[in-house]
N, C-alpha and C positions, 0 to 999 in steps of 0.2 A: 696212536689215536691222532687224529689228524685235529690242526689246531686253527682258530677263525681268526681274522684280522681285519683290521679296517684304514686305511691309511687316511688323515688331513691332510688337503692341501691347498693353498691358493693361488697360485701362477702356475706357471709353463708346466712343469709336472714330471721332469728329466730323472728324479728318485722316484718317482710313483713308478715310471714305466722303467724303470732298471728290477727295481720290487717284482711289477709284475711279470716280467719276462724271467725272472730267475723262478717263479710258480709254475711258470709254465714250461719252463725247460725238466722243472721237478729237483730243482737241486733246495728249494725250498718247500718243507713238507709243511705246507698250511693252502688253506682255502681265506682267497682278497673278497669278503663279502661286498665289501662297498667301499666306495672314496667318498668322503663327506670334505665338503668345497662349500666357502662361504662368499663365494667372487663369482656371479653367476657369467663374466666374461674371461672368467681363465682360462688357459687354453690346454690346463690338465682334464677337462670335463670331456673333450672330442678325444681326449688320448686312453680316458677308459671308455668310454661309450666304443670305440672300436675294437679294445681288446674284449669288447660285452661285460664291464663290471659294474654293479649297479652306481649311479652317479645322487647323490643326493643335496642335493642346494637347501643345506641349513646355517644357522650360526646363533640359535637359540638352543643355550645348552641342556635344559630340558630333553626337550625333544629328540638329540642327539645323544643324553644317556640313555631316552628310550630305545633309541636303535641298538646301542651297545649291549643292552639287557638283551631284549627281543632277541637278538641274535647271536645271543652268548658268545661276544667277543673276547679273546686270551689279553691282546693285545692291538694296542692301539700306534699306529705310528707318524708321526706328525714330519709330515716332507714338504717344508714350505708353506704350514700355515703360518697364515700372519695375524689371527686372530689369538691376543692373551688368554689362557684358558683359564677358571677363575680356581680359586684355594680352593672351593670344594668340590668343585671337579674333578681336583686334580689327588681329593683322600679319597674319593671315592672308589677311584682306578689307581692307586697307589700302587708305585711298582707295575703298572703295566701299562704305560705309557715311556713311549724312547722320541728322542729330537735329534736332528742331526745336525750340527752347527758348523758351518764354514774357516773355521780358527781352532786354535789348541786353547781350548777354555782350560783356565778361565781367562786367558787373553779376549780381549778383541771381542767382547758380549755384544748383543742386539741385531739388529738387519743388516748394518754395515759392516760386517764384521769381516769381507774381502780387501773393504775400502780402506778400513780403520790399519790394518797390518801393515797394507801398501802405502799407502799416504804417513804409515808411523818411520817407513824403514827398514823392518826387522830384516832378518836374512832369509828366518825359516817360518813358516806358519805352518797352516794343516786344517784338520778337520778332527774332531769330536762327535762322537755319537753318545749319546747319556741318557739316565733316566730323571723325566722331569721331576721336579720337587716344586715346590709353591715360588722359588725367586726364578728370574728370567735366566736361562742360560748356564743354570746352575748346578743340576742335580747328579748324581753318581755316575762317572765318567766310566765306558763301557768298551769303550774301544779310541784310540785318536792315530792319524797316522801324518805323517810331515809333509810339505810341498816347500823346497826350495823358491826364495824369490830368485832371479837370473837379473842382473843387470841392466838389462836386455829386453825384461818385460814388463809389458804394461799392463794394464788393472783387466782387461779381456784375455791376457794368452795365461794373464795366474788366474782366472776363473774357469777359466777352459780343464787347467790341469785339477786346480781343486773339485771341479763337478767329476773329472774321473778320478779319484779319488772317493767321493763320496759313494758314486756310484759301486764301487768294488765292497767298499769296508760296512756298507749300512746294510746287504744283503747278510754280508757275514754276522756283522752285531744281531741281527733277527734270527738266523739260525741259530745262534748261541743261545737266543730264550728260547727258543719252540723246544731245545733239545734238553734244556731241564739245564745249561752248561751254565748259567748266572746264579750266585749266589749275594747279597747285602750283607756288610757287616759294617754298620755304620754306614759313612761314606764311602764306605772301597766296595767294588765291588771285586769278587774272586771268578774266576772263569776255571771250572773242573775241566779235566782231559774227558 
């Protein structure tokens, strides 16, 4: 049974279009109903209007559970929104809402969170995909994979690798829900073969 999704997002839109070109290659078995975009000059709005997905300029959350009803969405995926979504939103679609975060949460939470790793030092950071829970940055960790810092780099060539990075693991974390592979227990989450 084929499953519906909707991605958030508000800038450039580099996980939206890795999302959708894994739909469309068919290595992800769901239908991208819509991108719901609260930034009516992001430049993720020209990257689904060309791939034809419907584009929706909201940020009244109301009206955005009406679309997720209306269109019986499984799952909702947030690639660079930057708008907080609020506590009852977020029991609403409990468990079906995933984020994908630029650091190995819970290190390095919030927007900066490239900046924050770089500017701290570390050696190794990475990338978290999770399911949202009502605190920022915080909810059941679903997948994370590492990115060495290099001596060498600077806050653009460790963005570069952590966007592919993102791009690879956050396909994967969504196939892992469509296929039934996520289970809660508590905070852990278990992944079945």
């Amino acid at each position: 049974m084929n499953k519906n999704i909707a991605v958030f997002a508000s800038g450039r839109g580099s996980n939206f279009l890795a999302i959708a070109k894994e739909i469309k290659k068919g290595k992800l078995k769901c239908s991208l109903l819509f991108l719901i975009c609260d930034n009516p000059r992001a430049g993720v709005i020209n990257k689904a209007k060309k791939m034809g997905i419907k584009v929706i300029l909201e940020s009244n959350e109301t009206r955005i559970a009406e679309h997720i009803k209306r269109e019986k969405i499984n799952l909702i995926i947030l690639a660079g929104f930057m708008r907080i979504l609020s506590k009852e939103f977020i029991r609403k679609h409990q468990n079906r809402i995933i984020n994908i975060h630029p650091s190995l949460l819970p290190s390095f939470k919030g927007k900066w969170g490239i900046k924050y790793a770089f500017d701290y030092g570390v050696r190794v950071t990475g990338v978290t995909v999770h399911f949202v829970d009502e605190l920022i940055d915080h909810g059941p960790i679903i997948l994370q994979d590492t990115v060495k810092i290099n001596t060498n780099d600077t806050i653009h060539s460790l963005e570069e690798r952590i966007h592919r990075i993102e791009h690879r693991i956050y396909p994967k974390a969504i196939k892992l829900f469509l296929e039934g592979k996520l289970s809660l227990k508590g905070r852990k989450v278990k992944i079945s073969n």
